[in-house]
N, C-alpha and C positions, 0 to 999 in steps of 0.2 A: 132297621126294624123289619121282623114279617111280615106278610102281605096281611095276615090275619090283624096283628096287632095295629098296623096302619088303617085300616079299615073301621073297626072299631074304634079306634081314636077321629077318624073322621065324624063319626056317627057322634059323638061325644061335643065336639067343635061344631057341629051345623044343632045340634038341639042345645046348644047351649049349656051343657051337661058341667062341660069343665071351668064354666064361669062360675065362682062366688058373688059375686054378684053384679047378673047380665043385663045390661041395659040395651035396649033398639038400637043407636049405634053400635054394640060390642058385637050384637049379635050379626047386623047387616055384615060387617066385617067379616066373619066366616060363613057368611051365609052360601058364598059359591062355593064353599075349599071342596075339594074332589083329590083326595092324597094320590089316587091313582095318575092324576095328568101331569105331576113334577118329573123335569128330567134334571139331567146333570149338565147337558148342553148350553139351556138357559136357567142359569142360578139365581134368580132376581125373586128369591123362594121371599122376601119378605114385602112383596108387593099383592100375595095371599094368606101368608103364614107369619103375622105381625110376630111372634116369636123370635122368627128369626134373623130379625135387626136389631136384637137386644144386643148388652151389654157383656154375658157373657157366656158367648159363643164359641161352638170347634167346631174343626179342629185349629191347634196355633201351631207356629214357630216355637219350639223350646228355645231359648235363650240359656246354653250351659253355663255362661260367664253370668248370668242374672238371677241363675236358681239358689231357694234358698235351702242349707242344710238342715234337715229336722230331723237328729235322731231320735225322735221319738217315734216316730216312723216303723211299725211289728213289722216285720218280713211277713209276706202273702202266707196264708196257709189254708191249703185246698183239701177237700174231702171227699169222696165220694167218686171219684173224676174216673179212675179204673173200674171203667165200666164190661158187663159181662158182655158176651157175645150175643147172647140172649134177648138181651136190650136192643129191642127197634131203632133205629135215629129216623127221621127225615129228614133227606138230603132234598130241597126244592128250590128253583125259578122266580125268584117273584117278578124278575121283571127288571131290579135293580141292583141283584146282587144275588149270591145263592148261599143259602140258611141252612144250616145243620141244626135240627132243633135238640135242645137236650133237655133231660130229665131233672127238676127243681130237688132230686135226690142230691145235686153235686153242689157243692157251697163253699164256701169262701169261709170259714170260721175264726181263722185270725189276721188279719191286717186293717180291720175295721172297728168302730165302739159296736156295730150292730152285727150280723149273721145278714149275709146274702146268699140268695139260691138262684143259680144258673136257669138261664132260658133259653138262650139260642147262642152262637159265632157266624161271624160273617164275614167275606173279605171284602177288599176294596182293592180295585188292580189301576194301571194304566193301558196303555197298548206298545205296539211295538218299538214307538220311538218316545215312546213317554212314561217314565214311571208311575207309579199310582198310589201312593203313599198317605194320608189322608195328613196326617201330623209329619211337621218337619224338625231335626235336630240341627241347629246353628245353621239355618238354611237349606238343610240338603233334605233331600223328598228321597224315600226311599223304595223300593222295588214295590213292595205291596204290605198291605197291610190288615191284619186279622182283630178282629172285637170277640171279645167275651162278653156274651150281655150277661148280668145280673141282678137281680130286686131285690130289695131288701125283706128279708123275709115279716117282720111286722107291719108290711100290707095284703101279703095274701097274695097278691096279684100281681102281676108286668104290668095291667093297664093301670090298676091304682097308683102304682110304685111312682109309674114315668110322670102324675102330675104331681111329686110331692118334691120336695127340696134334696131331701136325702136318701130319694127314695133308687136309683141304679146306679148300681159300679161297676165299668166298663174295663176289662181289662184287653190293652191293647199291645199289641204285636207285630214289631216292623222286622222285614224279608230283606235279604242281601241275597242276591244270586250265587252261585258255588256249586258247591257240591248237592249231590242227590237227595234230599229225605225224605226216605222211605215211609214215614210215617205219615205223611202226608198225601199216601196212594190210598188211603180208605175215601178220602172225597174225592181226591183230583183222576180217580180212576172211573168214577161215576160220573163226569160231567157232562160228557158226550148222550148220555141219558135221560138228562135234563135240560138238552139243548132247546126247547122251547120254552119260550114263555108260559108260564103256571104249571108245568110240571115239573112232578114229585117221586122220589124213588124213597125205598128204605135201605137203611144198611144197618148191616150187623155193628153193636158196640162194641167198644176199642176204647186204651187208655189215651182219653186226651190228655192228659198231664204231658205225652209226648210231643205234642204240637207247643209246648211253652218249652222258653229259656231254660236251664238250669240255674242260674242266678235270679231265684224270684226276690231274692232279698232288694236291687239294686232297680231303682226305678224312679220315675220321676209321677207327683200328686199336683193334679192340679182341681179346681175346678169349672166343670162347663155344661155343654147339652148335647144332645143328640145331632148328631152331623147330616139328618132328614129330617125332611119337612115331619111335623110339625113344630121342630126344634128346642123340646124343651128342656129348660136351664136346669134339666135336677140329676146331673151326671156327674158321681166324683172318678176322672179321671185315673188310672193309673199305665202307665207307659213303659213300658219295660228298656232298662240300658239297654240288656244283650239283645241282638239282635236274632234271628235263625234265619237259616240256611234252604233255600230251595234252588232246585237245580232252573237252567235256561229252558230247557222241556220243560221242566212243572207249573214253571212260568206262564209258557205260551200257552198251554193251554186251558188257562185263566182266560186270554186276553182272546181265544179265538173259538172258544167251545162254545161259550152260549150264545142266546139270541133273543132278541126283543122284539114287539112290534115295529120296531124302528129300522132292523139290524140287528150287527153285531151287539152284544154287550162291554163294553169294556170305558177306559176313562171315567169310572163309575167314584170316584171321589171327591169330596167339599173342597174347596178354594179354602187356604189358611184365613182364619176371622184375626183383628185383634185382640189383643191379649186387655185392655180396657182396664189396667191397674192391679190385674189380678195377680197373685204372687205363685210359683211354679216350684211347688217343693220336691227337694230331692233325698231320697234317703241314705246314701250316701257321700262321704267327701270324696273330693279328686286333690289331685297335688298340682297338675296343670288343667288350662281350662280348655288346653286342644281335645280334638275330636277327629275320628279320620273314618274313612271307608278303606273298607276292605277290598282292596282288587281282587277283579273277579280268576286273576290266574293263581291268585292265593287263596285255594279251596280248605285251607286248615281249618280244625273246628272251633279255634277261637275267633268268636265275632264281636269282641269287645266296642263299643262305639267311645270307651273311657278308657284308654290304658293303664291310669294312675287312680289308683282306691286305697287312701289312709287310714280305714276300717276294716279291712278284709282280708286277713291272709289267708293264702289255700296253703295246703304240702309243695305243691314246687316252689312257693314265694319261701317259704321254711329252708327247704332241700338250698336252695339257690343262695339263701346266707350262710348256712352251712360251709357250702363250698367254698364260697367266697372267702371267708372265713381265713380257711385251710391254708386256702389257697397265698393270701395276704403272708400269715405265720410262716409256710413254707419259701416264699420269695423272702422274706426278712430275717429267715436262717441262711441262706443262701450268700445273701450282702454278707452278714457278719461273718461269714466262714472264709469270702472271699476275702474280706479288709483280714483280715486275721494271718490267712495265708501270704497275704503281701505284705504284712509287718515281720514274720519270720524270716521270708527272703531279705527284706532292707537289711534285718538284726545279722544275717549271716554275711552278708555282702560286707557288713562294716566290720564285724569282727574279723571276713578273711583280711581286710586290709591290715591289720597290723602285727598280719603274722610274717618273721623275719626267714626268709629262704635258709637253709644254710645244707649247701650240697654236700654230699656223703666222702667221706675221705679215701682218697684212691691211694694204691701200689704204687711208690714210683718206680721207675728202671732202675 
């Protein structure tokens, strides 16, 4: 979350604001919280932030062989996102990660029963010998990982949104290192800019739809809360299969551009919570339940984290039976052309057999 919205959620937890109803115990309990003192070094966030030793917390482990298929499941659908150049963003520091704020004009209109309007993205890195992944697939932690925050638009607000049950959709976005994306130099070229703590640049808007997947259909629903203190439970998760592509440069200089009162900034992501009963929906099926990483010498543009989808053909999946096809038909004209031709040679070889020589009659002397 921003350093903004942190802030005022503070102010909200020491006046008692977001108790229904506070009583002298509830309230002594966040009577010290100060959102500004949480690090990521020491995580023991619910020995001030009783939130967040709740029940259902992120980020998790997805478990592919444990997900359940819901095609009921709409495919994401975005609006607004191709933004003008025109359009400000701020790009800023807070301390814990760095925000690109966006305009409540870009929304979410179908993969949900409500309308969500955009607020901020934010990434979450590791460092040099550590990925920084916030959620993991069948265990493996990936290079880094980016949030879409969202509210739901029947509160009006992010602060109201964040205490209600249904009230933000976070859509998230795990990084495999590779090849270059360029579409990614609108922030990561500005970073060195906001290399201190609480500074803020603007930049010109750009379509963010290019910083997501091409496969928004394929993703996994769960639900949880916000991965900072003050951890609250009203986040319906969405995780996208495919993964994207940033180069070993765009990387690093996630893990070594900014800085904190502390330091560097980086290892800036939540420890996996348990998953406490919760069920992890998937929108769509696989045929097997493996899962693989892409080596990083194989820079192709497919970053599938599923290779097998029983729902989804593209044109090469089309093209590819096609061929196959042909291909089967023309080896099985092939076989019978051959049996055929070696049945004519047997027929000839048996008929020469019972032809009687009889040599041509000569002059005698």
């Amino acid at each position: 979350m921003d350093r903004l919205l942190l802030l005022i959620l503070a102010q909200l937890l020491t006046t008692g604001a977001c108790d229904k109803n506070p009583d002298p115990e509830h309230k002594e309990k966040h009577e010290g919280d100060k959102l500004d003192h949480w690090t990521y070094e020491d995580q023991k966030w619910n020995e001030s932030y009783v939130v967040c030793n709740k029940n259902s917390q992120s980020p998790i482990n997805i478990d592919t062989g444990k997900t359940i298929l819901n095609k009921n499941l709409p495919p994401i659908t975005l609006e607004g996102y191709n933004l003008l150049e025109t359009e400000q963003l701020e790009l800023s520091n807070n301390g814990h990660t760095v925000v690109l704020s966006l305009p409540d004009s870009m929304t979410i209109s179908q993969g949900f029963t409500q309308k969500y309007l955009a607020s901020q993205l934010h990434f979450h890195w590791g460092s040099e010998t550590t990925p920084g992944s916030e959620h993991k697939v069948d265990g493996i932690q990936y290079a880094a990982e980016m949030h879409v925050v969202h509210f739901a638009a029947k509160y009006g607000s992010l602060i109201d949104a964040a205490q209600k049950a249904d009230g933000l959709a976070v859509l998230a976005v795990l990084f495999q290192v590779g090849e270059e994306n360029k579409h990614y130099d609108h922030i990561f070229d500005k970073l060195e800019d906001i290399a201190e703590e609480g500074a803020a640049v603007h930049i010109p808007g750009f379509d963010i739809n290019t910083l997501l997947p091409r496969q928004l259909y394929r993703f996994f629903r769960y639900n949880g809360s916000l991965t900072t203190p003050p951890c609250f439970q009203t986040v319906t998760w969405t995780v996208f299969n495919e993964t994207v592509w940033i180069s070993q440069a765009q990387l690093r200089k996630l893990e070594v551009s900014l800085k904190t009162g502390r330091g560097t900034l980086d290892t800036n992501f939540r420890h996996i919570q348990p998953l406490n009963r919760r069920t992890v929906f998937a929108s769509f099926s696989s045929l097997t339940s493996s899962r693989r990483i892409v080596p990083e010498e194989d820079s192709g543009k497919s970053s599938e984290l599923n290779q097998s989808d029983g729902d989804h053909f593209t044109l090469g999946d089309t093209m590819a039976a096609v061929f196959g096809i042909l291909f089967g038909c023309t080896a099985l004209a092939f076989v019978i052309y051959v049996i055929k031709q070696r049945k004519r040679q047997r027929s000839s070889t048996e008929r020469g057999q019972k032809v009687i020589y009889k040599p041509a009659a000569t002059m005698e002397a």
